[in-house]
C-alpha positions in Angstrom: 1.2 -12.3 -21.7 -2.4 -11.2 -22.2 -4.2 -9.5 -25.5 -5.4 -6.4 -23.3 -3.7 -3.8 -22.4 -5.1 -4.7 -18.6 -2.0 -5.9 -16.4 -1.8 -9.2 -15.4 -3.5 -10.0 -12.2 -1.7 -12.9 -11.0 -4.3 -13.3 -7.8 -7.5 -13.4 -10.3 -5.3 -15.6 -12.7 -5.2 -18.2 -10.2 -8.2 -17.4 -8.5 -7.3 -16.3 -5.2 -8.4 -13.3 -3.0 -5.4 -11.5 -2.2 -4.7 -12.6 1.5 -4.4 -15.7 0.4 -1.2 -18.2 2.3 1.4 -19.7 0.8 -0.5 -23.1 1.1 -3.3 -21.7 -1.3 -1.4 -20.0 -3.9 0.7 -23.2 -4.5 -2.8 -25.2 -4.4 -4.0 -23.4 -7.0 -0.6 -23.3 -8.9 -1.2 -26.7 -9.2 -4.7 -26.8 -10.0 -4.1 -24.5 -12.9 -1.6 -26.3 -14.1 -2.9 -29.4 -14.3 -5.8 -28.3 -16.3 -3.3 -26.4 -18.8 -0.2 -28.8 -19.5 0.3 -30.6 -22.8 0.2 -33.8 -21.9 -3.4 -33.1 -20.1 -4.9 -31.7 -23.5 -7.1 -34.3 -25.6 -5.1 -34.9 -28.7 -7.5 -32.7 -30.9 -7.1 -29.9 -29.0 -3.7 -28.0 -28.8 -2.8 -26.9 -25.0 -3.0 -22.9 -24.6 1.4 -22.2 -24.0 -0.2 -18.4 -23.4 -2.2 -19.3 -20.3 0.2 -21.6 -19.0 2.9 -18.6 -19.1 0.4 -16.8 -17.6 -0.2 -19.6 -14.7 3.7 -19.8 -14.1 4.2 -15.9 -14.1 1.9 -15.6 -11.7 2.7 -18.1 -9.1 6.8 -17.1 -9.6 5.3 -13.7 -8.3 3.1 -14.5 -5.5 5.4 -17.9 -4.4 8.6 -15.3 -3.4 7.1 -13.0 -0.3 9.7 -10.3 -1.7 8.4 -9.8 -5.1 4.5 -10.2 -4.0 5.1 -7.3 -1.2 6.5 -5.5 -4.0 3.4 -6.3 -6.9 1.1 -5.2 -4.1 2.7 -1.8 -3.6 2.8 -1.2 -6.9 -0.9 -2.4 -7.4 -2.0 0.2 -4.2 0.3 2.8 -6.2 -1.5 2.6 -9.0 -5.0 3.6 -7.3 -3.6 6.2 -5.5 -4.3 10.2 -6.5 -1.5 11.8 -8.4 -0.5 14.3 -6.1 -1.5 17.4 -8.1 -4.7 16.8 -8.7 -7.4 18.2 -6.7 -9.3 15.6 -4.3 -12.3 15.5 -6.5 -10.9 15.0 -9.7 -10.2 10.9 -8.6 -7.5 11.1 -11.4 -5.6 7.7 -11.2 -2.1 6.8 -12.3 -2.2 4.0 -15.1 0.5 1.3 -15.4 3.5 2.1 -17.3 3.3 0.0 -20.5 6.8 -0.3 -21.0 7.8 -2.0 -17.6 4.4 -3.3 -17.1 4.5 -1.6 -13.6 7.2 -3.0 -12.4 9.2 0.1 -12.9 12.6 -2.4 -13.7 13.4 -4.9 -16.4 15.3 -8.3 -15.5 18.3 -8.5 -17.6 21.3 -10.8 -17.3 24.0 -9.4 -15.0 26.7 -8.1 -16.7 29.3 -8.7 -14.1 28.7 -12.6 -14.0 26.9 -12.7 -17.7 23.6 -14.2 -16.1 25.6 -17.1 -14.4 25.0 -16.0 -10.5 28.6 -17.7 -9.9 32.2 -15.5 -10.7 34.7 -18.4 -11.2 38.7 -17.5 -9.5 41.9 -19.5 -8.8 43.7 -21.5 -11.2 42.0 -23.3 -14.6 42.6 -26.8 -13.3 40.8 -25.8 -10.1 38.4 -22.8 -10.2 36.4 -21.8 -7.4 33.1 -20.5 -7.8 31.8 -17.8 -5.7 28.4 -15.9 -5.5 28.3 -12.5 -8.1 28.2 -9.5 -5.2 26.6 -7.5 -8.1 23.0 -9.7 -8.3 23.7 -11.5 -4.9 24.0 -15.3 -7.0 20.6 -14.6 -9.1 22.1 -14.5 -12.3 19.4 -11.2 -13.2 19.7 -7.6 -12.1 16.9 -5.0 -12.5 17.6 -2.4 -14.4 15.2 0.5 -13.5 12.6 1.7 -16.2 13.3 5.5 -17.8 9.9 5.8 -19.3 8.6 5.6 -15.6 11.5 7.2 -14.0 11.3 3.7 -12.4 7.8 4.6 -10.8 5.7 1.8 -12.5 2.9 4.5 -12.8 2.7 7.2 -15.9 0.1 9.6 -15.4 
């Protein structure tokens, strides 16, 4: 998503501290938003699809409480001491590049083939019932080897 090799910080990319509610985060979702769409850009100037992906990744994290609980783990992870290292050192883990510290990849589950739904009964009448293997999402995390699943290399 960005140029650096920084990790996306979805609270400074919609500029929000990082206690901020539900009510603010979709607030400034739409803010951002309507400053970066297409169809808000002058003619001339071609709308930025990079910092819109950005805008949308960002509030798809922060908007489920699940995933933002997790980011902000993972961010206080990151800051933390590795464990070896003596007290004074202030050696910090970075961010895995290949996961981007999420320490899992979404991929399409295999089980339903990214559909969320297992179809039974007869081909006249199926019935479609939530996959049990990615409880209806359609994605499953598959955990990150460079990291051992961590997020943090050091």
């Amino acid at each position: 998503m960005t140029e650096s090799s920084e990790p996306l910080d979805p609270y400074a990319r919609l500029g929000i501290p990082p206690d901020a509610s539900a009510a603010e985060i979709t607030a400034a979702f739409r803010r951002e938003v309507r400053g970066l769409h297409p169809d808000s850009a002058p003619d001339d100037a071609p709308a930025d699809a990079g910092a819109l992906g950005e805008v949308l990744a960002a509030h798809r994290l922060l908007a489920d409480p699940d995933r933002r609980r997790a980011f902000d783990r993972r961010s206080a992870a990151v800051t933390r001491p590795h464990p070896g290292a003596d007290s004074g050192a202030g050696t910090r883990g970075r961010q895995c590049p290949v996961c981007a510290g999420r320490g899992a990849f979404d991929r399409p589950c295999p089980h339903c083939a990214g559909r969320g739904a297992i179809l039974t009964g007869s081909r006249w009448l199926p019935t479609a019932h939530p996959c049990a293997s990615c409880s209806g999402r359609g994605i499953r995390a598959m955990p990150c080897g460079a990291c051992a699943a961590s997020g943090t290399i050091w």
